[in-house]
Residue frames relative to the residue before (quaternion, step in Angstrom):
aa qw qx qy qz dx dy dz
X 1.0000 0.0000 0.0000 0.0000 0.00 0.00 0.00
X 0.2684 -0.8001 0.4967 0.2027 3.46 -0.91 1.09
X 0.1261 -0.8431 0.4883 0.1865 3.68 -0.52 1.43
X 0.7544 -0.0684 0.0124 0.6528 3.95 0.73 0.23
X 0.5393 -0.5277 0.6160 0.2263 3.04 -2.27 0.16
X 0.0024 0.7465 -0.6568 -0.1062 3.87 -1.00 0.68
X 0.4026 -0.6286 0.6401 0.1817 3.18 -1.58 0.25
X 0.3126 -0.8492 0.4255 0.0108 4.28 -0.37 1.41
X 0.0985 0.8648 -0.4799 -0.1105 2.78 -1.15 0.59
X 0.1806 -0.8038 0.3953 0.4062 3.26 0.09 0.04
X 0.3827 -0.8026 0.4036 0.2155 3.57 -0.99 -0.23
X 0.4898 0.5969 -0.3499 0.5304 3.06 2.34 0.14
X 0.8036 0.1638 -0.0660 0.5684 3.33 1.17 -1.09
X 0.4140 -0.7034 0.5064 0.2783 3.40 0.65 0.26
X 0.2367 0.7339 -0.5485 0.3231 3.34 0.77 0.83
X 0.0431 -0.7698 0.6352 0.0453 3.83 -0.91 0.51
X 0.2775 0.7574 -0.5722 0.1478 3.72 -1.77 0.60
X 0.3970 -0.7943 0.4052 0.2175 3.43 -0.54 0.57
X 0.5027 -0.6429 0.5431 -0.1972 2.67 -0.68 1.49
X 0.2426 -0.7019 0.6679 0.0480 4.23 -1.39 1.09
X 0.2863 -0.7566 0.5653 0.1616 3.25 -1.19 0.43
X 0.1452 0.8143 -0.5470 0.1291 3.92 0.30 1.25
X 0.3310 -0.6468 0.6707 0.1491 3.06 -1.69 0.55
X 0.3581 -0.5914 0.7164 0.0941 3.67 -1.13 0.98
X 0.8742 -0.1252 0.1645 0.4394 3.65 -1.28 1.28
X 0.5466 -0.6730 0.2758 0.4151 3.81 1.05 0.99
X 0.4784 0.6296 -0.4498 0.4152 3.65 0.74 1.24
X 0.4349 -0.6640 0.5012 0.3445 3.42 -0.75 0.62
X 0.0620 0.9014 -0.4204 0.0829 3.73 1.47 0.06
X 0.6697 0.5920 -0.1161 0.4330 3.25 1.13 -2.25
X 0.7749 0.3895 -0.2136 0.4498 3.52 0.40 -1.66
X 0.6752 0.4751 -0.4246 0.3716 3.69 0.67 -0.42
X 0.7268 0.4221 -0.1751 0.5128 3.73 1.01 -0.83
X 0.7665 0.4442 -0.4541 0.0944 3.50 1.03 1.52
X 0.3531 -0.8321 0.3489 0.2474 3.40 -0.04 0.42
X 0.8015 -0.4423 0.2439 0.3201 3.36 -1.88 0.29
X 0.4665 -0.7493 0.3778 0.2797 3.90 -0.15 0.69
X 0.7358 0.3154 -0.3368 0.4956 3.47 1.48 -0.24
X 0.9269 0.0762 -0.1432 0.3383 3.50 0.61 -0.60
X 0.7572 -0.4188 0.2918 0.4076 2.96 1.51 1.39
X 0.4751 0.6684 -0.4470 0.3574 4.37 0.68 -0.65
X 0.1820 -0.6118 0.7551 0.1497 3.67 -1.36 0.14
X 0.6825 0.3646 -0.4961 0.3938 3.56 0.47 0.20
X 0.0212 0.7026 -0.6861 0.1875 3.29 -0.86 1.61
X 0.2381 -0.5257 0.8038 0.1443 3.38 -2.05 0.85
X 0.1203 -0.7144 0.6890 0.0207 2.96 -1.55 1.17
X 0.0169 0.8630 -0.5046 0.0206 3.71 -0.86 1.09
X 0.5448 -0.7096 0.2880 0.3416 3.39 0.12 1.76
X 0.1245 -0.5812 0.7934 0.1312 3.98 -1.16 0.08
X 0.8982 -0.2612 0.1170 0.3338 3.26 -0.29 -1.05
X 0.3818 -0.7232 0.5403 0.1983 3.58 -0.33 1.45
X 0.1547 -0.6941 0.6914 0.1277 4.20 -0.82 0.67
């Protein structure tokens, strides 16, 4: 289930992109286990756009 839209950042590469907030089988499971599309980091800043 998709609960909102975010806007990303990363903080290794300063890479940015938007990005969904979903839950897998009502767990936050999904959002904890992603990472940055270019270089692969787990350090991300998420900043809400739109909460659903």
């Amino acid at each position: 289930m998709v609960r909102g839209y975010y806007k990303v950042y990363c903080l290794k590469c300063k890479h940015e992109f938007d990005d969904i907030d979903a839950e897998v089988d009502a767990t936050v499971e999904s959002t904890l286990k992603k990472r940055c599309p270019k270089c692969g980091s787990k350090l991300l800043v998420r900043i809400p756009k739109i909460k659903l």
